[in-house]
C-alpha positions in Angstrom: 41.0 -59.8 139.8 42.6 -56.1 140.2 45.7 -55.0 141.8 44.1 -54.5 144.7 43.4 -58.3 145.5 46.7 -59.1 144.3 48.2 -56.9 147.1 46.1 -58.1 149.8 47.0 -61.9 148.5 50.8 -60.2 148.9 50.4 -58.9 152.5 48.4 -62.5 153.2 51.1 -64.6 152.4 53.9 -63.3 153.9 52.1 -63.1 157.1 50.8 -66.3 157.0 54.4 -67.7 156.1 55.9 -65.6 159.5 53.3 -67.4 161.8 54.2 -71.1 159.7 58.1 -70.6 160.2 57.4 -68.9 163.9 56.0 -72.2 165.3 58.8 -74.4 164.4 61.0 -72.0 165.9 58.2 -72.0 169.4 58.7 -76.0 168.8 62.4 -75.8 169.1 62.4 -73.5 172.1 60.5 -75.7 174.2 62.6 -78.5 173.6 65.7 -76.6 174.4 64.0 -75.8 177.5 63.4 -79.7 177.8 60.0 -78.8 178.5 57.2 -81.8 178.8 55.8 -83.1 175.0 52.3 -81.8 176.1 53.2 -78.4 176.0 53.7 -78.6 172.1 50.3 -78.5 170.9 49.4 -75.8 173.6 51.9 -73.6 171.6 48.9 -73.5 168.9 46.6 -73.6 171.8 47.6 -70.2 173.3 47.7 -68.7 169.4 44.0 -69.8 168.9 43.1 -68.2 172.3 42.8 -64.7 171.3 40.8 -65.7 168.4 37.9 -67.3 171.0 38.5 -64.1 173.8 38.5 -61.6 171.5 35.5 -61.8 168.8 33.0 -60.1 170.1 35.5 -57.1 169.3 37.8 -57.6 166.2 35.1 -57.4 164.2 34.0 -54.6 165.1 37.5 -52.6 164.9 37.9 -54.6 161.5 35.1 -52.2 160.0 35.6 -49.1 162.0 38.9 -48.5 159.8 39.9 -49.3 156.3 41.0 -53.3 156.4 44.5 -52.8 154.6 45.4 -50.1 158.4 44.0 -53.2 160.4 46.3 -55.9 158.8 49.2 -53.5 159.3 48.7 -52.6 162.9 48.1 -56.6 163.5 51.6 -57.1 162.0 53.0 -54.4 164.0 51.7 -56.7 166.9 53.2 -60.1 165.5 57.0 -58.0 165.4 56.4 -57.3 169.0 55.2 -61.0 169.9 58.5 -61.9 168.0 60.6 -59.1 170.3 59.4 -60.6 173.3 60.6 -64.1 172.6 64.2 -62.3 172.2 63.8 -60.8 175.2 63.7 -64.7 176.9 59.6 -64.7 177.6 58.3 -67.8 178.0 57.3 -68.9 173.9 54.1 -70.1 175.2 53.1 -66.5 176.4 55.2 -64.8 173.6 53.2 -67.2 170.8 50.0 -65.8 172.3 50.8 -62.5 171.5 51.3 -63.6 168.2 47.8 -65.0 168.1 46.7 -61.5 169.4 47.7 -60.0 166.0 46.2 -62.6 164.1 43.3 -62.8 165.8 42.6 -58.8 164.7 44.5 -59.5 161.0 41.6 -62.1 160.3 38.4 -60.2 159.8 39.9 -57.9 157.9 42.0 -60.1 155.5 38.7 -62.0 154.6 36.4 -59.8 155.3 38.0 -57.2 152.6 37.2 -59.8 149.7 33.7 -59.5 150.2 34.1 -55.6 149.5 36.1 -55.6 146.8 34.6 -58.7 145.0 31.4 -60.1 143.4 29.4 -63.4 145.3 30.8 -64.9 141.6 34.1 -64.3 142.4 34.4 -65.5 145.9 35.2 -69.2 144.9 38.0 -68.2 142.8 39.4 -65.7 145.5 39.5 -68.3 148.6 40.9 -70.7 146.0 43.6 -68.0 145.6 43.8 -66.7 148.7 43.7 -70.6 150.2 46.6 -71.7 147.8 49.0 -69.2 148.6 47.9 -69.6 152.7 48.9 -73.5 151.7 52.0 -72.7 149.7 52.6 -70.3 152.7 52.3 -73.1 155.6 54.7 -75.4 152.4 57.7 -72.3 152.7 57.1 -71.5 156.2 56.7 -75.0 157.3 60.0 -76.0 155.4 61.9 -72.5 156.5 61.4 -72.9 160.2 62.6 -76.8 159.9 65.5 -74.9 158.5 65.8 -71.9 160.5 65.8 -74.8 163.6 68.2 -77.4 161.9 72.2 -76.9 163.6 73.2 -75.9 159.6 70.5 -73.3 159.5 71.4 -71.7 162.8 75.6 -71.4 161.9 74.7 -70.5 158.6 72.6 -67.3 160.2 74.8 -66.6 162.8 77.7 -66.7 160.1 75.9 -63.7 158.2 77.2 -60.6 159.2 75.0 -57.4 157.5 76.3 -55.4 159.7 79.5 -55.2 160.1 81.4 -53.5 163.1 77.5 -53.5 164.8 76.9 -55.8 167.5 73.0 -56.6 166.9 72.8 -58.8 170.1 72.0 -62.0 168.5 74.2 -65.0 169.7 72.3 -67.8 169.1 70.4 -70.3 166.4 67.1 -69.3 168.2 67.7 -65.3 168.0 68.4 -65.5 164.3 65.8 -67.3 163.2 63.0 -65.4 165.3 65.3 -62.5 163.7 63.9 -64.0 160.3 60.8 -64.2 160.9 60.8 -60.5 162.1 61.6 -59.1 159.0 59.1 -61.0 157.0 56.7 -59.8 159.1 58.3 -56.4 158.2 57.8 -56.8 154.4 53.9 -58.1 154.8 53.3 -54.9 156.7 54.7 -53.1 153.7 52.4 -54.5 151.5 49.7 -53.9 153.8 50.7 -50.1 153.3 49.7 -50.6 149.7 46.2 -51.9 150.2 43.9 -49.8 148.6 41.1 -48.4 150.4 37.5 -50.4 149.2 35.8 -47.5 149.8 33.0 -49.8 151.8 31.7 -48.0 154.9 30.0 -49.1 157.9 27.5 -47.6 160.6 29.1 -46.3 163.5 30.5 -49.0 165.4 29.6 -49.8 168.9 32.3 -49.4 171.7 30.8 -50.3 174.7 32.0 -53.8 175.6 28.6 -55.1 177.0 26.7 -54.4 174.1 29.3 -55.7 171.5 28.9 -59.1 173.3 25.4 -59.0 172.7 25.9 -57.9 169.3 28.2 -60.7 168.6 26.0 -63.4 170.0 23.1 -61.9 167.6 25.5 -62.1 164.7 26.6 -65.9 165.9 22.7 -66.8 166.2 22.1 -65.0 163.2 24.7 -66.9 160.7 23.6 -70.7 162.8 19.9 -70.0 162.2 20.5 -69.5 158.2 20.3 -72.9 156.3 23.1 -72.6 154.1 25.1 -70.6 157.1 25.2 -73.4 159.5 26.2 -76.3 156.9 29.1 -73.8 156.2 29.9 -72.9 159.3 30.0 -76.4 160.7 32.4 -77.8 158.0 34.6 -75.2 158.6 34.8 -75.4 162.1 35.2 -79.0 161.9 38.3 -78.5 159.0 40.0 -75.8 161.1 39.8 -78.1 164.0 40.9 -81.2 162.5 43.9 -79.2 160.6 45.2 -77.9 163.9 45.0 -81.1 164.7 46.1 -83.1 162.2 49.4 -81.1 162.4 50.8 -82.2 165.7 49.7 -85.6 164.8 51.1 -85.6 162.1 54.8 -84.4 163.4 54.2 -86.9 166.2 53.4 -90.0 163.9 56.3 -88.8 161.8 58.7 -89.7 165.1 57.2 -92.4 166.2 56.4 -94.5 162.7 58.9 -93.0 160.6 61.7 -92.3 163.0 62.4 -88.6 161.6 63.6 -85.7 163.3 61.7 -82.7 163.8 63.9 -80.7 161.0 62.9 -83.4 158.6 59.5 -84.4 159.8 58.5 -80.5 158.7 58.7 -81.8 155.5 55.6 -84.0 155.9 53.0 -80.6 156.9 54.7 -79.7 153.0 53.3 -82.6 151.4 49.7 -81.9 153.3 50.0 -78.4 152.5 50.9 -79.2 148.5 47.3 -81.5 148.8 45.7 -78.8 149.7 46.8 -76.5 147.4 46.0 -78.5 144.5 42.5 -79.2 146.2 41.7 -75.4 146.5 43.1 -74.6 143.3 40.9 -77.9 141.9 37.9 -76.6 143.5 38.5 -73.1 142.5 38.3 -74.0 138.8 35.3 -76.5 138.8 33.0 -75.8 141.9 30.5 -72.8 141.4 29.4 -71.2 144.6 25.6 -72.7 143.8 27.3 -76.1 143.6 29.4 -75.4 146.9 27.1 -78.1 149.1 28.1 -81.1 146.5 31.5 -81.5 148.4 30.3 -82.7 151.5 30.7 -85.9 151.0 34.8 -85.6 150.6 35.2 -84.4 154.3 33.9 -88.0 154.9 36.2 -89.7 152.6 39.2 -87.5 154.1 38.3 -88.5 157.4 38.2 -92.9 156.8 41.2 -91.8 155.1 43.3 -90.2 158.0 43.1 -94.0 160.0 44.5 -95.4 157.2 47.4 -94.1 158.5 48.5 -96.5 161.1 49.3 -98.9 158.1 52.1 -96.7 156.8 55.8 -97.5 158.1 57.3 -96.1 155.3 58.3 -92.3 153.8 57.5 -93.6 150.4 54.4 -94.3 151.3 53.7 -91.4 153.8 54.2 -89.2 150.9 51.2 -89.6 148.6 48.9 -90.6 151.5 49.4 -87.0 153.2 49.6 -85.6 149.9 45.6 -87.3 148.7 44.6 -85.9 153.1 45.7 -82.4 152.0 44.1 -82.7 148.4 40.8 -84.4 149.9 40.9 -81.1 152.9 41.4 -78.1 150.1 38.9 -79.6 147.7 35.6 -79.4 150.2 36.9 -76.7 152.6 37.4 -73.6 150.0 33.9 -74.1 148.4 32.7 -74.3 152.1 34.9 -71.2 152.7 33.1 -69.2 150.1 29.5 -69.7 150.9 30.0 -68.6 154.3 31.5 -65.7 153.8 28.8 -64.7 151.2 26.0 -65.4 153.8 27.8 -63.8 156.5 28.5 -60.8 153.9 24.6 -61.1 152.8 23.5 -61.3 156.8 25.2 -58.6 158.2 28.8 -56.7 157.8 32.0 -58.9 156.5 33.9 -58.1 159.3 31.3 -59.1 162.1 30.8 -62.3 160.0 34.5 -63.3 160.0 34.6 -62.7 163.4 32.0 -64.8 164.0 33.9 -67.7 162.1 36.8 -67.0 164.0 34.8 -67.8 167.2 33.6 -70.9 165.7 36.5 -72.5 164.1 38.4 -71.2 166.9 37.1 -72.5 169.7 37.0 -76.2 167.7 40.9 -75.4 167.1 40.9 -75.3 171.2 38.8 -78.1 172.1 40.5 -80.7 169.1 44.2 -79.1 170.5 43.3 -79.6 174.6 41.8 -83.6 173.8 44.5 -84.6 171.7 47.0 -82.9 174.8 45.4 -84.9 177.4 45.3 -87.6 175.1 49.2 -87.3 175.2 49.9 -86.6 178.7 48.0 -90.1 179.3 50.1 -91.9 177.1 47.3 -92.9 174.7 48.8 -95.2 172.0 49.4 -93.0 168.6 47.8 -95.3 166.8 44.5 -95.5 168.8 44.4 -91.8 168.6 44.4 -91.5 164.6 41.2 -93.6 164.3 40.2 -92.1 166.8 40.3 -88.9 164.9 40.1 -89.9 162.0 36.2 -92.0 162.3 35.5 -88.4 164.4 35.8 -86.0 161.3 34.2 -88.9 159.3 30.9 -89.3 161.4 30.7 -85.3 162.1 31.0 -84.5 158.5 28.3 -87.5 158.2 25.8 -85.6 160.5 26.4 -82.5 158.6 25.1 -84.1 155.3 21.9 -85.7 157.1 21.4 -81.6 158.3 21.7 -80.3 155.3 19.4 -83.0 153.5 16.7 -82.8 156.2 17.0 -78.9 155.7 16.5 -79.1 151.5 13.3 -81.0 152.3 12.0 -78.6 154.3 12.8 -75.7 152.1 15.1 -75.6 149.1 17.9 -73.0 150.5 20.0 -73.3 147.4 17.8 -70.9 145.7 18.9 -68.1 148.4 23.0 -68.4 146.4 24.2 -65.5 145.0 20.9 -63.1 146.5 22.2 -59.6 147.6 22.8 -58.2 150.5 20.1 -57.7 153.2 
């Protein structure tokens, strides 16, 4: 790996660990506001939006300019998401903004490592670039517990850097969003430093129409392919779940373990350390032609998931969440990898990463909405983790059938590592 990756994993992770830490601190602004428990997974809800609304588009802008400019102008769009939660807009809205950066940073922060790398090299870099996104959501998950917790907030508000200057921040809330601000400062710095690939597209369309129409070729496209649409679906279904999983996961915490929110962050940690070691795990042993043998593990992680309504206990909350997380990283970053090659292969990376986006996207939206109505109708927690949990088990069964009826109609494995179209 160059420099250049090594910036662009950098830029990635400070991002990513400004959108972790920003959540908690959406979290704890609704419950200030004493608004209803439903509206907490809608926070993520009205992040993912823009992903959904706006792919026909971001991919497109993500290869009319060198990547590194689009990841800093999305971060320049994050600060102002941040600004307008100072400025007492409703988080929901604020958070959506947010989503509107990310939602144009995506495409190119993937869609760059299929320019500057080799197919062979594409299992190692998601591994990387999936670690630090874990170790990311670990720090940012943990820092915005912090930033939230009553010692975080006097601790802030007790640092004055500078003095005689009133900055206009009075409360716990302000100087954490403060926080986050300037870490989304120091990715866009980084993002400066990206170096330009050199990879070139056609000229890109504009008219709004006929990007639709483009997209929906690119989306038909990448579901018709064999190995695209075994890739596509697991990642959909992981992105969903994950969302998912989350919320749950902070919900079971208060419920079963009686923890705080502050303390409950810790738990997305130990998820977030399984998945690192997964993706790192996965990086090292799983070739890209040997991606489609991990299947099988989404169905594991899934029967594992219900096992949770057994646990009472932080000691044994600990490894359980830990083995979800490892279980999640292991099959999705394998997964990860041979889509992007096929999308790369197929047509340009960033039209192809939009096109995930959509997909894993709109799952995010649809998994998010049913477990909020699930909520809101007072659905015992416990029937909605097995729920859950036998749903990601018996999708990620029908994906395996797929794949197997595909192979005897024509071995697709062959078409690994082929160049591009």
């Amino acid at each position: 790996m160059n420099r250049g990756f090594y910036t662009i994993m950098a830029a990635q992770f400070f991002s990513s660990l400004a959108d972790n830490a920003l959540l908690f601190v959406a979290i704890s602004l609704l419950t200030s506001m004493n608004a209803p428990a439903s509206l907490t997974p809608l926070l993520k809800l009205s992040f993912v939006l823009f992903y959904v609304l706006l792919a026909a588009f971001v991919g497109a802008f993500a290869d009319s300019l060198p990547k590194g400019r689009v990841m800093f102008i999305a971060n320049i769009v994050k600060v102002f998401g941040c600004g307008l939660m100072f400025l007492s807009v409703h988080p929901l809205l604020a958070y959506a903004v947010v989503g509107f950066g990310a939602a144009v940073y995506s495409p190119a922060k993937y869609g760059i490592l299929t320019e500057l790398l080799p197919p062979e090299k594409l299992v190692p870099a998601n591994g990387w670039i999936e670690g630090l996104t874990v170790m990311s959501i670990i720090l940012g998950t943990v820092l915005g517990g912090t930033l939230v917790s009553e010692r975080g907030g006097a601790f802030l508000l007790g640092v004055d850097l500078l003095p005689g200057v009133d900055t206009g921040i009075d409360t716990g809330a302000e100087a954490a969003m403060a926080v986050v601000v300037g870490i989304y400062i120091l990715a866009a710095l980084f993002n400066l430093r990206i170096p330009d690939t050199g990879a070139r597209y056609e000229h890109q369309e504009r008219n709004p129409a006929k990007l639709i129409v483009d997209f929906a070729n690119c989306s038909a496209t990448l579901w018709r392919d064999k190995l695209g649409q075994i890739s596509l679906a697991v990642t959909t279904l992981f992105w969903g779940a994950g969302a998912t999983l989350q919320f749950i996961v902070l919900k079971w915490a208060e419920r079963s373990l009686h923890m705080p929110l502050d303390k409950a962050t810790n738990l997305i940690g130990v998820v977030a350390i399984g998945v690192a070691l997964g993706a790192v795990m996965a990086a090292r042993m799983i070739p890209l032609r040997k991606s489609l043998t991990v299947i099988p593990l989404g169905i594991i992680m899934g029967l594992v998931v219900t096992s949770m309504i057994f646990v009472k206990s932080v000691t044994l909350a600990y490894p359980l969440l830990a083995l979800i997380g490892f279980l999640s990283g292991f099959f999705v970053v394998p997964m990860n990898a041979l889509l992007q090659h096929r999308g790369h292969v197929l047509m340009s990376a960033g039209h192809s990463i939009a096109v995930q986006n959509f997909n894993e996207n709109l799952s995010i939206l649809t998994m998010l909405a049913a477990y909020a109505i699930m909520i809101t109708l007072n659905l015992d927690l416990d029937v909605i983790i097995v729920l859950f949990g036998l749903s990601v088990a018996g999708i990620m069964y029908l994906i395996q059938r797929r794949h197997a009826l595909n192979q005897r109609e024509h071995d697709s494995l062959g078409l690994i590592g082929e160049g591009k179209h």
